[in-house]
N, C-alpha and C positions, 0 to 999 in steps of 0.2 A: 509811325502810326500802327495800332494793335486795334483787332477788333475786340469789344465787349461781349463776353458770355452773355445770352439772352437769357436771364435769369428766371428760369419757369419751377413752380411749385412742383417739387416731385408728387406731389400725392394730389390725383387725380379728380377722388370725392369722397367726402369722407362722410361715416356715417353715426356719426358719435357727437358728443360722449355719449357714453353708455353706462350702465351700472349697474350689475350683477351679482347678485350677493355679496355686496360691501363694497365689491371692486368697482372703480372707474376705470374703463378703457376707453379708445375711440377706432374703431375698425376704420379703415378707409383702403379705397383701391387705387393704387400707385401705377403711376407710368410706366415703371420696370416691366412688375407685374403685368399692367396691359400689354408690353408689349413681348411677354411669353404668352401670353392667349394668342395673338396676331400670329405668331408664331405654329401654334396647336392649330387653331381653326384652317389658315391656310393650309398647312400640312393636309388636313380632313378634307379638305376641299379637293386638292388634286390626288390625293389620292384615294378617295372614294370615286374619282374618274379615270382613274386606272384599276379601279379593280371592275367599275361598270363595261370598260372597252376588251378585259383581260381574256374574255371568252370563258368565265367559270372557274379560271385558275385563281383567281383572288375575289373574295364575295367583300359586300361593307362591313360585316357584322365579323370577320378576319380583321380587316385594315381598323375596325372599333380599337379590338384586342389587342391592335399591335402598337396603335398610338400611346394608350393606356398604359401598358406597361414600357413603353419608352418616353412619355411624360414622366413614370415614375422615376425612370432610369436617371432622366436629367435633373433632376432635383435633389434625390437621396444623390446620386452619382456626384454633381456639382457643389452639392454643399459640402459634403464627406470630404471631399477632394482639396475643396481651398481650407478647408479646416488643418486637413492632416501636412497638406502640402506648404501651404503658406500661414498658418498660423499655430502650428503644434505646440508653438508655447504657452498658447492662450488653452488649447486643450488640456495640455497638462495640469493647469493651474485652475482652471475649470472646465470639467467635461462637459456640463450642460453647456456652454460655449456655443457647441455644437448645433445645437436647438434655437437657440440663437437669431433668427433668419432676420431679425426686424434689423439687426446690426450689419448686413451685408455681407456678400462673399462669395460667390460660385465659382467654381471653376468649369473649363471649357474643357479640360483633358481630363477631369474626374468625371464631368456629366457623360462626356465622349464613355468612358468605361462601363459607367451607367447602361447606357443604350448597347454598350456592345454585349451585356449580360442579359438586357431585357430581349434581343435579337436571338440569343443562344436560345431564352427560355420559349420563347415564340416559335423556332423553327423546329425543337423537338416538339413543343404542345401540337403545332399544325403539321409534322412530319414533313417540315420542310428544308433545303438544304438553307447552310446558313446564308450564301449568298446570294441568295432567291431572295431572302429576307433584306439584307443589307442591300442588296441594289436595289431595291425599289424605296428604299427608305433614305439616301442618301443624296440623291437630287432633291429634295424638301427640306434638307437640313440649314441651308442657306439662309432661308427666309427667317428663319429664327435666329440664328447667327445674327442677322443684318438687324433685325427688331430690337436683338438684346442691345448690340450695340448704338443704336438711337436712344435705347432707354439709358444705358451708359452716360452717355453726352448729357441727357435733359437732367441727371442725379447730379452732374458735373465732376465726375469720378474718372480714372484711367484718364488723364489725361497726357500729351507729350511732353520731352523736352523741351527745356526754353528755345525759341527760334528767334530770327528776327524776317521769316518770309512774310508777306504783304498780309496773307490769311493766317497770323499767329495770332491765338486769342489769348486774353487774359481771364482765365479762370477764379472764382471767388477763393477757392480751398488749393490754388496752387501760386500764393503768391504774387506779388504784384508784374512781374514778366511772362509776356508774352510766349506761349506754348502753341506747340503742334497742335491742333485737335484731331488728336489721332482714334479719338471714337469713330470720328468722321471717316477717317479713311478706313479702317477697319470695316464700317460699316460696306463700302464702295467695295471692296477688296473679298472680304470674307462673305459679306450678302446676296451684291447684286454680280458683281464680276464670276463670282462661285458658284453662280445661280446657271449664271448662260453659259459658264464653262462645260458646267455641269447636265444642261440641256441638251447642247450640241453632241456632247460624246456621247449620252446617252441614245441618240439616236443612228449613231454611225457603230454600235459594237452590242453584239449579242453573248458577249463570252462573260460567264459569271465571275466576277468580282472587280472585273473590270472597273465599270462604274466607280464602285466604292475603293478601288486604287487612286481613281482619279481624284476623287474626293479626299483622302488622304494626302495627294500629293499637292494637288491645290490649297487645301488649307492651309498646310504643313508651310509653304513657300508665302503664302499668303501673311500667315502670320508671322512668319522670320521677317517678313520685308515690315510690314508694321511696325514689328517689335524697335526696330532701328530707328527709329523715333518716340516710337513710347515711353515714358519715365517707369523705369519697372516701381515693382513694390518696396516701401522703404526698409524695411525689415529682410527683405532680400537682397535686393542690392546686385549689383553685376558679377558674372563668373569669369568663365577660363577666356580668356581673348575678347573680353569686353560681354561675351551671350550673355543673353537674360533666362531667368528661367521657362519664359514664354518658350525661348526658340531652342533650349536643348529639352523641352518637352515636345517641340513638334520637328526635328530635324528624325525623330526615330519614324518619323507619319509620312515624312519625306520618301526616306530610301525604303517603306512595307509597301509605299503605294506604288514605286520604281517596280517592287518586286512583283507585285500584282500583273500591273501594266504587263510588265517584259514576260512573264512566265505567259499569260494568254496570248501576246503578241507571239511569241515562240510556238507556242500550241497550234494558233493558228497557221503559221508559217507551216510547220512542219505535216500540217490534218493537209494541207492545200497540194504540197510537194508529195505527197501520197496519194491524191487525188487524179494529182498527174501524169503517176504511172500507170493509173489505173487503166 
């Protein structure tokens, strides 16, 4: 017994056709989509109440500016990224390719680059360090993480390897055998699991970069455990010892985020043992 994909119309509501100087379109707003707004709006939400409790250190009209240029980060960053990364053939052969968005594509470690260029440009414009910036932005990142991934699942895209466990489903676009639905776990793993990982530390360590280590190392691990079930991309195919390209893009997220960790873990040790000669 396999469970059946619940077959839901990607595209939300549509508001079309349309026809514009000669042209017929039909604009409409898609599930994905909705669920990077869920994404953005939550983000705005808490953290417009961390800049409210922050005592003046961080205003809304800051956290506006920072969101803004790290929505752009993830978009320019994530499209860029699965273009150059995973389909540079199609770029070669056409660049507007690239432009492209209605054909799908993002990546999670180009949009990541994104955001950590929009963080640089943010913390010199607000003369801030960068990991002032980065730790308060990185407990939020989850909840878009886990959004994309349900919009994943509802596209019926990224799905796993064939299984035969009790909850393998059968996807329209993978075939008549029963798969991982490894949106699912991803979503559990990289959204909500990364969310409360991410809670809990942040309230037990004041040492800057800390957070955003853990965030590195949690996703990083997060997504290698996924990836073990996921059907990579066809066109890529598996590497050195079976890895996908998922996991030797986030095995480097792994050991920056070990480095994070341990250097302020060391810092601290060592500020404490000086303390106690004092």
């Amino acid at each position: 017994m396999a469970l059946q994909f619940p077959e839901i119309d990607p595209i939300m509501v549509s508001f079309g056709p349309l026809e514009i100087f000669g042209h017929s379109f039909e604009p409409a707003l898609r599930w994905y989509g909705f669920m990077y707004l869920i994404g953005f709006v939550a983000a705005m939400v808490l953290l417009n109440r961390k800049a409210d409790r922050s005592n003046g250190v961080w205003s809304r009209e800051q956290v506006s500016d920072l969101l803004f240029y790290s929505f752009l980060g993830v978009i320019l960053g994530g499209r860029i990224g699965y273009v150059l990364v995973y389909h540079f053939d199609y770029f070669l052969a056409d660049p507007l390719y690239l432009f492209k968005i209605t054909e799908g594509g993002m990546s999670f470690h180009g949009g990541l680059v994104g955001v950590i260029l929009a963080m640089i440009f943010i913390a010199v414009r607000q003369k801030r360090s960068f990991w002032a910036v980065s730790d308060i932005v990185a407990p939020v990142v989850p909840i878009g993480l886990g959004a994309g991934r349900i919009g994943n699942f509802i596209n019926g895209e990224l799905w796993g390897r064939v299984t035969d466990v009790p909850w393998g489903m059968v996807f329209p676009s993978g075939g008549p055998l029963p798969r991982h639905p490894s949106q699912l776990y991803q979503f559990a793993l990289e959204g909500v699991a990364l969310f409360l990982l991410l809670y809990w530390f942040s309230k037990r360590t004041q040492k800057p970069g800390a957070v955003s280590g853990m965030f590195l190392l949690g996703y990083g691990i997060f997504r290698c455990v996924a990836e073990a079930v996921r059907q990579p991309d066809a066109q890529m195919g598996f590497y050195w010892g079976g890895l996908t390209m998922g996991q030797l893009l986030s095995i480097p997220m792994v050991l920056f985020g070990l480095y994070l960790i341990f250097r302020h873990s060391k810092q601290a040790t060592a500020a404490s043992a000086v303390e106690g000669k004092q």
